[in-house]
C-alpha positions as CSV (number, residue, x, y, z in Angstrom):
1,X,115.0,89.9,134.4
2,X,114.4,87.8,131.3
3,X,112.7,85.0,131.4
4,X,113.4,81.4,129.8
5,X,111.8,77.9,129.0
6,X,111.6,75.7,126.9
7,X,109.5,75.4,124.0
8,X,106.9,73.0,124.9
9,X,107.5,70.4,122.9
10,X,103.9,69.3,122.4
11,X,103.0,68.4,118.6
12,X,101.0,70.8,116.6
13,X,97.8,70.0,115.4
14,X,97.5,69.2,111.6
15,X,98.1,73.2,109.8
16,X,99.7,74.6,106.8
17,X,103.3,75.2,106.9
18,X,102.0,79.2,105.8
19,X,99.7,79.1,108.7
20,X,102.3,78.6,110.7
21,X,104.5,81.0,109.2
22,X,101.8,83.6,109.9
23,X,102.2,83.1,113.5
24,X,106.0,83.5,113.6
25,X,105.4,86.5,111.2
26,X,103.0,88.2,113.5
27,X,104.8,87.6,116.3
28,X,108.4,88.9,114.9
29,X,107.5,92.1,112.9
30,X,108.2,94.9,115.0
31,X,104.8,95.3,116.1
32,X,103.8,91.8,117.4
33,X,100.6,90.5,116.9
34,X,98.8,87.4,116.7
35,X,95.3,87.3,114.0
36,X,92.0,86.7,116.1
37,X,91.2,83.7,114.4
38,X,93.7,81.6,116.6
39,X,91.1,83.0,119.6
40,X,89.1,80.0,118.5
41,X,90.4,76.7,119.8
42,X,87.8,75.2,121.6
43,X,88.7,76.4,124.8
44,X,88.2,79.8,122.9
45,X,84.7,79.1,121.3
46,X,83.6,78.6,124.8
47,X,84.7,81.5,126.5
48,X,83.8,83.8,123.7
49,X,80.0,82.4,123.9
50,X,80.5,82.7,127.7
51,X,81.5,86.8,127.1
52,X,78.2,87.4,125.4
53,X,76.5,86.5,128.3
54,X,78.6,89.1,130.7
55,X,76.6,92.0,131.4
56,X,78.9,94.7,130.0
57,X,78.5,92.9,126.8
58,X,75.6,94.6,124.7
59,X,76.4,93.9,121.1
60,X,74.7,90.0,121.3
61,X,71.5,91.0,123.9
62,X,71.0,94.3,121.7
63,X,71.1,92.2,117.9
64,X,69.1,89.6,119.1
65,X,66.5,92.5,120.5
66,X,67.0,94.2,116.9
67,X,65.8,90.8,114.7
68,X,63.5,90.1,117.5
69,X,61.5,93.4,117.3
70,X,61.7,93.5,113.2
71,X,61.0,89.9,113.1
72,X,58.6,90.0,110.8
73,X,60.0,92.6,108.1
74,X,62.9,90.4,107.9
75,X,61.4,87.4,107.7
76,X,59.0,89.0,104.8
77,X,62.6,90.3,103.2
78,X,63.7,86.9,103.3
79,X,60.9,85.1,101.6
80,X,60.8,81.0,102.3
81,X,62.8,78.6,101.1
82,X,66.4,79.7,101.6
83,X,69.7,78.2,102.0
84,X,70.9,79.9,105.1
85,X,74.8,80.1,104.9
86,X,76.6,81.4,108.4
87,X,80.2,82.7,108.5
88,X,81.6,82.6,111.7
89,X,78.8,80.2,112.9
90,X,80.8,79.1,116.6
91,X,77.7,77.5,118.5
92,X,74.7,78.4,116.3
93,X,72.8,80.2,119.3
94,X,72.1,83.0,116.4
95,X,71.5,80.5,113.6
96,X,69.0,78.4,115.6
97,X,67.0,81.8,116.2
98,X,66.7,82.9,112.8
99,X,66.1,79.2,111.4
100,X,63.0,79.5,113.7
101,X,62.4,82.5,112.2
102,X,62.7,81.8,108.4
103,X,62.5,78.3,108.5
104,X,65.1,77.9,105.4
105,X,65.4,74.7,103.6
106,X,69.2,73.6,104.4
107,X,71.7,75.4,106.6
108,X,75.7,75.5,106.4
109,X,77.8,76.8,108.9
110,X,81.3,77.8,108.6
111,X,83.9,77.9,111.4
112,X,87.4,77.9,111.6
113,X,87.3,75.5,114.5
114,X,85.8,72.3,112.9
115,X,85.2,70.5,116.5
116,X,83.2,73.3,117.8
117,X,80.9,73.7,115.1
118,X,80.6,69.7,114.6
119,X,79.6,69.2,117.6
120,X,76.8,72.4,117.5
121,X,75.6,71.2,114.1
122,X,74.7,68.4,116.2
123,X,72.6,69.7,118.7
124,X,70.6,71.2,116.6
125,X,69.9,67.8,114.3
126,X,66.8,67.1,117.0
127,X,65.3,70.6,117.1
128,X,65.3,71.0,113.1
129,X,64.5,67.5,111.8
130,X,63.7,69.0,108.2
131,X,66.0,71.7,107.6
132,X,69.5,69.8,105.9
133,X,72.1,70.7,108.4
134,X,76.1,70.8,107.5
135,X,79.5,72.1,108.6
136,X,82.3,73.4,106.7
137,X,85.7,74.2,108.3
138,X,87.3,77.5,106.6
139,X,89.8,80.4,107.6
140,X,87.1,83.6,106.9
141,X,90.6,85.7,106.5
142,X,91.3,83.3,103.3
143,X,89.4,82.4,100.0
144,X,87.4,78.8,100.5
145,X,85.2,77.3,98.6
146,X,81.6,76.1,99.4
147,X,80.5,71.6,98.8
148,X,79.4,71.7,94.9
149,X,76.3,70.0,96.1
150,X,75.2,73.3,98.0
151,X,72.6,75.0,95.7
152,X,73.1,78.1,94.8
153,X,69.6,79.6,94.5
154,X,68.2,81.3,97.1
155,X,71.4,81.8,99.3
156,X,71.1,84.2,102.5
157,X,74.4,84.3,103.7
158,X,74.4,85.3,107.6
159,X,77.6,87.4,109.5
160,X,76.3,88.6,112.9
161,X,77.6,89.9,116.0
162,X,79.9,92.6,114.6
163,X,82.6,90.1,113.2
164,X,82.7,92.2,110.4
165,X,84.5,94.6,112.7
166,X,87.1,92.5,113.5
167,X,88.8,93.5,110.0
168,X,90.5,96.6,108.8
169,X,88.2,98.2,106.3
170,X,90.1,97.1,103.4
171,X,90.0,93.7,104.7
172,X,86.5,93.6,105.4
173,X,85.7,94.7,101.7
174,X,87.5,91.9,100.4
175,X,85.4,89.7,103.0
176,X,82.5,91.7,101.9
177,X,83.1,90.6,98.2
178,X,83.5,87.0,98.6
179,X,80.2,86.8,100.4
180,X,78.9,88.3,97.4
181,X,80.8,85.8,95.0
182,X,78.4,83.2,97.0
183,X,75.2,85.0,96.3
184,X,73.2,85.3,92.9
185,X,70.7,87.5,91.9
186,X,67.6,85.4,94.3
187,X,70.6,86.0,97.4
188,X,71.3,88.2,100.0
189,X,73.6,89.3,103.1
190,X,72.1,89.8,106.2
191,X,74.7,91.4,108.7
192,X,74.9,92.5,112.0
193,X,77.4,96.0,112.2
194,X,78.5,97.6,116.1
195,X,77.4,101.5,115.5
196,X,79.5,104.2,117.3
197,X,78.5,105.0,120.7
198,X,79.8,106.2,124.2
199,X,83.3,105.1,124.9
200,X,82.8,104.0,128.3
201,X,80.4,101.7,126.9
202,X,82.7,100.0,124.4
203,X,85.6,99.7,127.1
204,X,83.6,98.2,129.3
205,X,82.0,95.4,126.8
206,X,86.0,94.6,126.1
207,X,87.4,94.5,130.1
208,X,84.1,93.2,131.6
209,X,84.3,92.8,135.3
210,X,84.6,89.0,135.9
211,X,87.7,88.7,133.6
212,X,85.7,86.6,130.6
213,X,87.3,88.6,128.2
214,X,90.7,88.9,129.9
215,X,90.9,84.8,129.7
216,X,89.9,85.2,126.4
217,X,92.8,87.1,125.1
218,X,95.3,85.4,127.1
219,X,94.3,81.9,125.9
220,X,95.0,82.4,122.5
221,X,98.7,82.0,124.4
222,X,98.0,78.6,125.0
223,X,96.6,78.1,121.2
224,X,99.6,79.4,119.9
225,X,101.9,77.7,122.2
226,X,100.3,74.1,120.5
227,X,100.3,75.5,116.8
228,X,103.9,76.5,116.6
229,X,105.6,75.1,119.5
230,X,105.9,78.2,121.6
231,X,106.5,78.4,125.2
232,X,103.9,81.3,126.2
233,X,103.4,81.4,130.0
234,X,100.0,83.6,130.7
235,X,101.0,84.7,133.6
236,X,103.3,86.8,132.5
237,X,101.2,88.7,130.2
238,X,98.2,91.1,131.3
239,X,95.1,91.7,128.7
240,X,94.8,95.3,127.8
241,X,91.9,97.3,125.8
242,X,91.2,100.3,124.7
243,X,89.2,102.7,121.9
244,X,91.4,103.8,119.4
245,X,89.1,107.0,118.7
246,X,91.4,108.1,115.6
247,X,90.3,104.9,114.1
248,X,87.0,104.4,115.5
249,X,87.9,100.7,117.0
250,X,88.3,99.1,119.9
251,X,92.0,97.6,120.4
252,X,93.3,94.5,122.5
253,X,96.5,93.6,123.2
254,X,98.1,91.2,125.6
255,X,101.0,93.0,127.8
256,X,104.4,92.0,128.9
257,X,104.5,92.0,133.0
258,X,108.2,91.6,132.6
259,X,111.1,90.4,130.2
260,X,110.3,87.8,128.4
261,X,111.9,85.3,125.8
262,X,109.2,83.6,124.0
263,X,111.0,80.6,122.2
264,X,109.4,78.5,119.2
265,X,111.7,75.9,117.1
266,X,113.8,77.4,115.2
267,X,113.3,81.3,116.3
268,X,112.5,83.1,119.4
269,X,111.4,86.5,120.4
270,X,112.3,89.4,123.2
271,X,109.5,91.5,124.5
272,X,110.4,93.9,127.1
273,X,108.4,94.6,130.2
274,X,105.4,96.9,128.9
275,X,105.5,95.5,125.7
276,X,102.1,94.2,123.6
277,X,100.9,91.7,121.2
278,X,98.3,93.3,119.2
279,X,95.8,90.7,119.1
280,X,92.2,91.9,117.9
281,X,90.5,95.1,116.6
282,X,86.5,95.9,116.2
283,X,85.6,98.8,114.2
284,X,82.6,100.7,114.9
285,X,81.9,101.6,111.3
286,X,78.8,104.5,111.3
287,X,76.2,103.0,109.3
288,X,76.7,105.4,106.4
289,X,79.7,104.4,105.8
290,X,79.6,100.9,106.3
291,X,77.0,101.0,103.4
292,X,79.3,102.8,101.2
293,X,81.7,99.5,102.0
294,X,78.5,97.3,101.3
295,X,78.6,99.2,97.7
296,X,81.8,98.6,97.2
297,X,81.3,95.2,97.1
298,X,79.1,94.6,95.1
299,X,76.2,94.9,97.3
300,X,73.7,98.1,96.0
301,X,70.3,97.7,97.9
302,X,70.1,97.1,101.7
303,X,67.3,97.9,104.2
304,X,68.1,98.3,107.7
305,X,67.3,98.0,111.2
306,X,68.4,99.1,114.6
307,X,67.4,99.5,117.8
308,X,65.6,102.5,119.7
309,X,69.2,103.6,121.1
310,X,70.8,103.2,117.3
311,X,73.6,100.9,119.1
312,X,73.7,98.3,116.8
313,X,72.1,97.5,112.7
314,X,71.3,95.0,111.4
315,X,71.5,95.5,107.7
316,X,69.9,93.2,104.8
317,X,72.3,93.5,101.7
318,X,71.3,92.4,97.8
319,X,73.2,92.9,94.5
């Protein structure tokens, strides 16, 4: 049976015509897939901070353990008086912990969804009445460039929780590389990295039990259906996940229950009963090699820490 409706005619947000040419690109290679960063509408933010609170969900509980125990050392790494610059920065919950821990002078955070992050750069205005608090809406996946009134000395540029994983290695170099093109000599990365482990364990932290992560994957459905005009129906579509051993990453992917007609204006797209949407990857890069990638970027000292199970790193990168 194939399926019909009407696009939904509800207006797109304000986005670049190539943005969403991306979308109808993704979606009619022969391949589909949509880029994670349309996870992260609001409705997205929130249920992406409510999956690190599942139980099956290690990698935030285990790098919050890791900075926790080495507190110190990476504080003393750090040294006072930083500029702390987080990519990816969603609600701050990891920001706010190592602001308490470093106490840096100013903090930026950068999100592709400007409302989210607005509104958590405002919570935290009471709690850190002398650190210089800002936002800065960017695509990670993109070049951007930083306020000119943000000094560079001193710059600690934060990416936890894995993100880094979220991009083929190639990718994640050139990601690597602009985070060093923020940095001088006085700067550093401090990143969090998912380590290899038992596969059970990984599956289960991407299909948890309550269905956070399920509702994750299918919203992006409804993100997509107000950036380009589509008529996605969730129901129709099952989340799927898996680790892809052959390229040490977990893979999700959104599943056709039956025939579908997805239509947008101007274009439209079959997908037969069985057939996916590729819609994330995380890598689980083993630490030597992810500090081969750090070198290829430009980054050639790091110190690192990990937990007693060697789950997850948290890694301190300098030119």
């Amino acid at each position: 049976m194939s399926l019909r409706d009407k696009p939904t005619g509800v207006k797109a947000p304000d986005m670049s015509v190539n943005q969403q040419q991306e979308i109808i690109d993704g979606l009619t290679r022969e391949n589909a897939s949509i880029s994670p960063k349309y996870f992260y509408d609001t409705r997205g933010s929130e249920l992406f901070e409510a999956i690190t609170r599942v139980p099956e969900y290690y990698p935030t509980r285990t790098e919050l353990a890791v900075m926790q125990t080495h507190s110190r050392a990476i504080a003393q790494s750090v040294g006072p008086g930083t500029t702390l610059i987080e990519f990816g920065a969603g609600n701050c919950a990891k920001a706010r912990a190592l602001c308490r821990l470093i106490d840096p002078v100013r903090f930026v955070g950068i999100d592709i969804s400007a409302d989210y992050l607005q509104d958590a750069i405002k919570s935290m205005r009471s709690e850190f009445p002398g650190i210089e608090l800002r936002a800065v809406a960017a695509d990670l996946s993109h070049g951007f460039e930083l306020p000119a009134d943000i000094p560079r000395a001193k710059r600690l540029v934060f990416y936890p929780g894995s993100s880094i994983g979220n991009f083929d290695p190639e990718h994640a170099r050139e990601l690597l590389e602009r985070m060093r093109s923020l940095i001088d000599g006085d700067g550093a990365l401090l990143i969090g990295i998912d380590l290899p482990k038992d596969v059970a364990a990984l599956e289960a932290a991407y299909d948890d039990a309550a269905g956070v992560t399920a509702a994750f994957n299918l919203n992006v459905l409804a993100h997509v259906n107000l950036l380009i005009g589509s008529n996605f129906i969730s129901c129709q579509w099952l989340h799927r996940s898996f680790f892809n051993a052959s390229e040490s990453r977990i893979e999700m992917h959104l599943e056709a229950v039956t025939d579908v007609l997805v239509c947008w204006p101007g274009g439209e797209r079959s997908f037969a009963a069985g057939e996916r949407i590729h819609t994330e990857n995380s890598y689980k890069y083993p630490l030597d090699k992810f500090i081969t990638l750090l070198s290829l970027a430009g980054f050639a000292k790091t110190q690192t820490w990990t937990d007693e199970h060697h789950w997850f790193a948290v890694i301190r990168a300098c030119a």
